[in-house]
N, C-alpha and C positions, 0 to 999 in steps of 0.2 A: 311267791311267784304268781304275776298275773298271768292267766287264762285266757285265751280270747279264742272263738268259733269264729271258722270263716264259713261264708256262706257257700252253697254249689251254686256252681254256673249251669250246670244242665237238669232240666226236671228228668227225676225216673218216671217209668211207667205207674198208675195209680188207679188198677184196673180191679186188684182186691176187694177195698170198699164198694167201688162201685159198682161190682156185681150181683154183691150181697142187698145193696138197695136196690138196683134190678130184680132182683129175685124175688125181694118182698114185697116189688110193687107188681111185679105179675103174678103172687100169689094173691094180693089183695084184690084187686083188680078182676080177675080169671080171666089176664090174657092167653092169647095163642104163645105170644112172645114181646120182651124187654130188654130194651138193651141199653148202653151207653153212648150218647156221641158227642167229640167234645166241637166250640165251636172253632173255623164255620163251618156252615154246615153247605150238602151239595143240591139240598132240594129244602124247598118252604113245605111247611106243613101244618094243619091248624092244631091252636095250640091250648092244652086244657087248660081252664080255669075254675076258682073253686064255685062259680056259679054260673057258666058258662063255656064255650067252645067258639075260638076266636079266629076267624079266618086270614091266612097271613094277607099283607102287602107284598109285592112286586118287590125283589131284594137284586141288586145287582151279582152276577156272578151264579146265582143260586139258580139251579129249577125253578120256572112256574108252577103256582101252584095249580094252576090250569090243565098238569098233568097229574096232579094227585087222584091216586086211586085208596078205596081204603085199606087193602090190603099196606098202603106204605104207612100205615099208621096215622097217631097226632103226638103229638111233643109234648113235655110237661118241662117245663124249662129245668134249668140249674144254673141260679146266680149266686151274685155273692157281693153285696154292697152295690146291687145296682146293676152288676157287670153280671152279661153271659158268658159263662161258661162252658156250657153244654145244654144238652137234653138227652133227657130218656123217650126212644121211640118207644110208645105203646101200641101194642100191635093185636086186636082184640080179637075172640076166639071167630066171630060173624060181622058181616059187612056193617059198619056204623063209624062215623064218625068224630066218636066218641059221646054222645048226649044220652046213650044208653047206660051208662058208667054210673048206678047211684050216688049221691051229693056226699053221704058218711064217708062211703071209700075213697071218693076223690077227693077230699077233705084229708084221709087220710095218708093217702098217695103226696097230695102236694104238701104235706110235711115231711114224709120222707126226702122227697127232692128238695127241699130249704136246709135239713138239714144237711143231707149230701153240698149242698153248695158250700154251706160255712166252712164243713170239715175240708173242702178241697179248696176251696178258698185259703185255708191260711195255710195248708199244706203249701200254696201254688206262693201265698207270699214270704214264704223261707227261702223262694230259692231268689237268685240277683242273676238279674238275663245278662248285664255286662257290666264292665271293669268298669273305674273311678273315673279310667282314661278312656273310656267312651264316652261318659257323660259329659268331659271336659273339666273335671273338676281334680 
């Protein structure tokens, strides 16, 4: 008897994991607070990198970042072959930026967030958004 899995048409929620990497990035870190969002997002915000702090561009739709205060945090992305997905707001215990964040920890911050992408990455490519007879095929 062949077997065959059909794919879901709808994603579940996938807030488990990524709480748990929230957690370990605000323990690494010693934020105030970490969280998850996925994209898009409603305000730009600058975005950590592992040897720097990148201020965004002008994104249609989104906040300026012109109204960014620090208390909204900066972003540590979450991709996955390229594609955003999300980010984690970091949101530190005092006013900064983000450029006060030691290089080790955020080194080891944005491995967390790469690996969080992969894992929700192929989570996200199990599921099939529409039928054969959407595609036309």
């Amino acid at each position: 008897m062949l077997r065959t899995e059909s794919r879901p048409t709808s994603i579940p929620p996938l807030p488990g994991p990524l709480d748990c990497c929230a957690a370990r990035i605000k323990t690494l870190l010693g934020l105030r607070a970490c969280w998850f969002e996925s994209f898009p997002f409603e305000r730009t915000l600058p975005r950590l990198e592992r040897d720097r702090v990148v201020l965004p561009s002008a994104e249609p739709g989104a906040r300026s970042y012109a109204e960014w205060r620090p208390g909204h945090g900066v972003e540590l992305p979450v991709e996955y072959r390229g594609l955003t997905l999300g980010r984690f707001v970091l949101v530190p215990d005092g006013p900064t930026c983000g450029v006060a964040i030691p290089p080790t920890a955020r080194g080891y911050a944005i491995d967390v967030a790469r690996r969080a992408g992969r894992q929700l990455g192929r989570q996200l490519a199990m599921y099939e958004p529409c039928t054969p007879a959407d595609r036309g095929t």
